[in-house]
C-alpha positions as CSV (number, residue, x, y, z in Angstrom):
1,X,-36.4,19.5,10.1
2,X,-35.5,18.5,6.4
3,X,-37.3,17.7,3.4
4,X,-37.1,14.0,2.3
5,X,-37.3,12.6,-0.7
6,X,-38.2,9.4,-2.2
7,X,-37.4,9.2,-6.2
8,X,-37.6,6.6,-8.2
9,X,-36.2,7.1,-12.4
10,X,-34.9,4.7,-15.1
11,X,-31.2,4.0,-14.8
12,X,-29.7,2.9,-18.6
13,X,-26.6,1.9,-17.0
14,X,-28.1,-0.7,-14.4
15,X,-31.2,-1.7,-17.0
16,X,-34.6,-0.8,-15.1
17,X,-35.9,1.5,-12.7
18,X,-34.1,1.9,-9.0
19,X,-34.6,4.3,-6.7
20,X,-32.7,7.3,-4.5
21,X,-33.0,8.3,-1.0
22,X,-32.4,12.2,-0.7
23,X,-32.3,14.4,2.2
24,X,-32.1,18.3,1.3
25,X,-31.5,20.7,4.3
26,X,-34.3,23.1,5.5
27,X,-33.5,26.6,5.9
28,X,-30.4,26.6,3.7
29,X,-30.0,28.8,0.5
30,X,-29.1,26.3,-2.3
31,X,-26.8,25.1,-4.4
32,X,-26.1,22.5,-1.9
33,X,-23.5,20.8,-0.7
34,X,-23.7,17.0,-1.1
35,X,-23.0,14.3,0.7
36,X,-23.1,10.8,-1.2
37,X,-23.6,8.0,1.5
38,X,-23.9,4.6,0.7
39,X,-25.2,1.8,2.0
40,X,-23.9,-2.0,3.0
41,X,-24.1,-6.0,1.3
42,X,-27.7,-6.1,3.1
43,X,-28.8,-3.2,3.0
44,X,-31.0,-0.8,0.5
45,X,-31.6,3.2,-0.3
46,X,-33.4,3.7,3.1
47,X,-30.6,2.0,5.5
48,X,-29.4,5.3,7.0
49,X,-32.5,7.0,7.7
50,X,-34.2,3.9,9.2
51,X,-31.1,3.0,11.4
52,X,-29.1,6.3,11.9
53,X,-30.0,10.3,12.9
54,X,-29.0,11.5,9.5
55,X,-31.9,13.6,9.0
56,X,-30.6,15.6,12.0
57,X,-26.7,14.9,11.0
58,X,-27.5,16.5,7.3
59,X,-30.3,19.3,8.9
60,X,-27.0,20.3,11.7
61,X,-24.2,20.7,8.6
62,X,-26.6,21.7,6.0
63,X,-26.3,19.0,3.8
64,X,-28.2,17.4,1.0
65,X,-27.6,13.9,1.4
66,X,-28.0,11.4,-1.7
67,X,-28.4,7.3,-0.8
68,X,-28.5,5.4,-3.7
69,X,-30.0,1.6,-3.9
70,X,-26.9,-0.5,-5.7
71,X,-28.2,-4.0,-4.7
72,X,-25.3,-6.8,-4.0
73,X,-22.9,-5.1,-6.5
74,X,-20.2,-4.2,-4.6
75,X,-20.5,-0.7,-6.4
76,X,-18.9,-2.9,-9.6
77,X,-19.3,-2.7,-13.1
78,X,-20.5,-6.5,-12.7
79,X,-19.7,-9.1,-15.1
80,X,-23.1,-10.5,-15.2
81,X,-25.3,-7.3,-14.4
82,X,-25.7,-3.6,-13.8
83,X,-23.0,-1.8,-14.2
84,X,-23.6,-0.1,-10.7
85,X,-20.2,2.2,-10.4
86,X,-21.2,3.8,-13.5
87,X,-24.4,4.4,-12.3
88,X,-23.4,5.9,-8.7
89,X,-20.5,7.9,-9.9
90,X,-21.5,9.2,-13.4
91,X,-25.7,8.6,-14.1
92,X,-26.8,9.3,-10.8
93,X,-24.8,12.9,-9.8
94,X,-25.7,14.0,-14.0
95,X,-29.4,13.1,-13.3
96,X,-29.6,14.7,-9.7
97,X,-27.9,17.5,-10.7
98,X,-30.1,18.4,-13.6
99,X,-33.5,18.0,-11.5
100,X,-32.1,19.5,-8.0
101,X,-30.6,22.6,-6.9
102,X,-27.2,20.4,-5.8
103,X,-23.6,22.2,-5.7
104,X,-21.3,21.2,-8.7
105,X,-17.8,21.6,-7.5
106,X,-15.9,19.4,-5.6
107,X,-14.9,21.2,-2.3
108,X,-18.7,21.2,-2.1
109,X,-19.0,17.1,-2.4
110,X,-18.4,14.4,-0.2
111,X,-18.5,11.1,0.2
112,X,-18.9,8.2,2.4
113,X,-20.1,4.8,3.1
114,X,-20.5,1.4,5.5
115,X,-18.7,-1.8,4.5
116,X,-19.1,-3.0,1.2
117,X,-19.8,1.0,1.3
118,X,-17.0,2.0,2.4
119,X,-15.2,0.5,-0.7
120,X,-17.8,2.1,-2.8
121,X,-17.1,5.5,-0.8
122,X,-12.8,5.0,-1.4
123,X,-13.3,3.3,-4.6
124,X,-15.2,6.4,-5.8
125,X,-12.7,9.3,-4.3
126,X,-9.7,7.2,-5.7
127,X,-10.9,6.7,-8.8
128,X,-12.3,10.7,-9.2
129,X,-10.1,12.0,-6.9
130,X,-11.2,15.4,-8.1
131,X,-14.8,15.6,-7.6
132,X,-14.8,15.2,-4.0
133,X,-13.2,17.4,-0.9
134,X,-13.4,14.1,1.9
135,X,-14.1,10.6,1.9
136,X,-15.0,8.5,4.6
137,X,-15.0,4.9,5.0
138,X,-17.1,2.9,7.9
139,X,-16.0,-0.7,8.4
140,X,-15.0,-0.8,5.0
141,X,-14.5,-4.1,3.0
142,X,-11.3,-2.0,1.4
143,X,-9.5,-5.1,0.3
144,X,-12.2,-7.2,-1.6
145,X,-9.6,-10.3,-2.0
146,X,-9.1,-10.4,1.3
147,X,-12.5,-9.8,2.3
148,X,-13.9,-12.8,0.4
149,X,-10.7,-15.3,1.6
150,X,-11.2,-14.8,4.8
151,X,-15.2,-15.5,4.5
152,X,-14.4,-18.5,2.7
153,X,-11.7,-19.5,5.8
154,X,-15.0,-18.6,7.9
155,X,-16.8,-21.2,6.0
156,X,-19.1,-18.9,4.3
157,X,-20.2,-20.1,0.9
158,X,-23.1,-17.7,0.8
159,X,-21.4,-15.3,-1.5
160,X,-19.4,-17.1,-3.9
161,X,-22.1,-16.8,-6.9
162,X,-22.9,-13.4,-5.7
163,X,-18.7,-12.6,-6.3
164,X,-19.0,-14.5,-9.1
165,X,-21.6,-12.0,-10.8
166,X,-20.1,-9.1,-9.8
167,X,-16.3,-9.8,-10.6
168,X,-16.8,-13.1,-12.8
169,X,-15.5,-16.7,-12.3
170,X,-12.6,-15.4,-10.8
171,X,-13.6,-13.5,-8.3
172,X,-11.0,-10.8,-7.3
173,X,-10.9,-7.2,-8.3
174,X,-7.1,-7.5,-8.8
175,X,-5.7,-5.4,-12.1
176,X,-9.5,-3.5,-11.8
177,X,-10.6,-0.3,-10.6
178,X,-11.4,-1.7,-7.4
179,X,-7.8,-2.6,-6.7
180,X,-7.5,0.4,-3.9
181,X,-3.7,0.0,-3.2
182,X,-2.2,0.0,-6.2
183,X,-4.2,2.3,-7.3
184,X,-3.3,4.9,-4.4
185,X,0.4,3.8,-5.4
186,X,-0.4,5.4,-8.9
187,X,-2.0,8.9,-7.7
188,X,0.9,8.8,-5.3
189,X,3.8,8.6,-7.4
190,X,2.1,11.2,-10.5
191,X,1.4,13.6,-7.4
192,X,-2.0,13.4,-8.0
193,X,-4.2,15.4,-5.2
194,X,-6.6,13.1,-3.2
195,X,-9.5,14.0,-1.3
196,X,-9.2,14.0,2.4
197,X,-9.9,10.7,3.6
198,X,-11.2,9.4,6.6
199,X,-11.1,5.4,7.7
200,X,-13.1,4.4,10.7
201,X,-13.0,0.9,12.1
202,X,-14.2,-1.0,15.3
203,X,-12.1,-3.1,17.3
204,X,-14.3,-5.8,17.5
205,X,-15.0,-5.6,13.8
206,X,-14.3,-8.6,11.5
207,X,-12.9,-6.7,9.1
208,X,-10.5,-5.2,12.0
209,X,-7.2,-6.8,10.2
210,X,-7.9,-6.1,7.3
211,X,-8.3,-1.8,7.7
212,X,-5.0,-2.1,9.9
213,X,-3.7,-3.5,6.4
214,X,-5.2,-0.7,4.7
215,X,-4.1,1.8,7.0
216,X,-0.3,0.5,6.9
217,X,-0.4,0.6,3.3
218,X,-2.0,4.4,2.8
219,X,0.3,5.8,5.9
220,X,3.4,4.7,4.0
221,X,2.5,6.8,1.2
222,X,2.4,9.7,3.2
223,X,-0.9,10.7,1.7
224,X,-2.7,13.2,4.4
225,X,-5.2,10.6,5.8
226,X,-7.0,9.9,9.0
227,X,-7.6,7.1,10.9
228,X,-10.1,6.5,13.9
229,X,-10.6,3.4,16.0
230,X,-12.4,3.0,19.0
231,X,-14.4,-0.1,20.6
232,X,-17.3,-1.2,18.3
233,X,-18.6,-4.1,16.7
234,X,-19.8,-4.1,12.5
235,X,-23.4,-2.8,13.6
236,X,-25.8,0.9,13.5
237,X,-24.8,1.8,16.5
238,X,-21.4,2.2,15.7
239,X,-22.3,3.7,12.2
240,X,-24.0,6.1,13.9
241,X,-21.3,7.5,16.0
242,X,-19.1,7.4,12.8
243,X,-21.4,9.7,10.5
244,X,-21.7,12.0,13.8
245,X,-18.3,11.9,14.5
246,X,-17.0,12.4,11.0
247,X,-19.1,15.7,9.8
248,X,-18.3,17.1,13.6
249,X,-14.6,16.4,12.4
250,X,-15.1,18.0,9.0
251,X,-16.5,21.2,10.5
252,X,-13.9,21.6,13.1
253,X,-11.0,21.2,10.3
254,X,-12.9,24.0,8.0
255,X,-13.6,21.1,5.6
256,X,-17.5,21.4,6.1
């Protein structure tokens, strides 16, 4: 068994108190390595452990495991709002760091994330490239433009003010830090060392296309990447076999 955590703190980037789900590893002589895992458009802090076996995933590999609560932010310095990437990749990790016994360097941290998570997760290794060892993507919503034209096409209005708040009245993340293409193109061509990454996606996912686009784009740039499809629809159960898969895969490469 692990220990779990429930904390709750004041976040100065966001603007008001938000809380952390954290799993730390039983039996394991700390500093710990960290996994980051974060969590989809409808979802909250305790989405893993209510839907997944990540307790037993992070007890197995000896992992801490952090899941922060981002809201609809899309993991965005929003235009009207938190600014949530801050928060995730530079508030939270100082914060947890000072107040647990969590491993500091990056071939210790990792990671990962479902949908609009699975941005967050490649959005964060892209952008930091050198505080992590692997990143994994689940069903990510990698290309936001994309994402949101082809919910629009769908007949989904739903989101547009959401978009709105988070990226402002124009709604795309082209030119910004979420703008995963060009800025892999960049890292590429200053030989810039990435993270491992990892992008999983069902067959019968929505968002199928648009990781194929993804995937065409990163393979031409040569970057050592890994891609996994199998059946599966954008759902738990196939989330769960993509956590399980991906730290079995980690350990087998000597990355874990």
């Amino acid at each position: 068994m692990a220990t779990i955590m429930h904390m709750q703190f004041h976040s100065h980037s966001i603007g008001k108190q938000t809380s952390v789900q954290i799993i730390l590893p039983d039996d394991t002589k700390p500093p710990y390595r960290t996994l980051y895992l974060l969590h989809g458009w409808s979802d909250n802090e305790t989405a893993w452990m209510r839907h997944t076996q990540i307790e037993q995933y992070a007890q197995e590999h000896q992992l801490a495991v952090i899941m922060p609560d981002v809201g609809l932010s899309y993991y965005t310095d929003m235009a009207y709002g938190g600014n949530y990437f801050t928060y995730v990749t530079e508030e939270l990790p100082a914060h947890l760091e000072r107040n647990l016994p969590l491993s500091t360097a990056a071939e210790n941290r990792y990671v990962a994330g479902l949908s609009m998570g699975g941005f967050g997760s490649f959005k964060w290794a892209i952008n930091a490239p050198e505080r992590f060892r692997a990143a994994a993507s689940f069903s990510g919503a990698l290309l936001v433009d994309e994402v949101l034209t082809l919910q629009l096409q769908a007949g989904d209005q739903t989101r547009k003010p959401y978009m709105q708040a988070i990226l402002g009245p124009e709604r795309t993340v082209h030119g910004t830090n979420g703008d995963l293409l060009p800025l892999l193109d960049e890292l590429v061509a200053h030989k810039k060392q990435l993270p491992a990454l990892f992008q999983y996606c069902g067959t019968e996912d929505f968002l199928h296309d648009i990781n194929l686009q993804f995937r065409a784009h990163v393979e031409s740039l040569g970057i050592t990447y890994t891609y996994n499809e199998s059946s599966g629809d954008h759902n738990w159960p196939y989330w769960d076999a993509c956590i399980k898969n991906w730290l079995s895969t980690l350990k087998q490469q000597q990355l874990l």
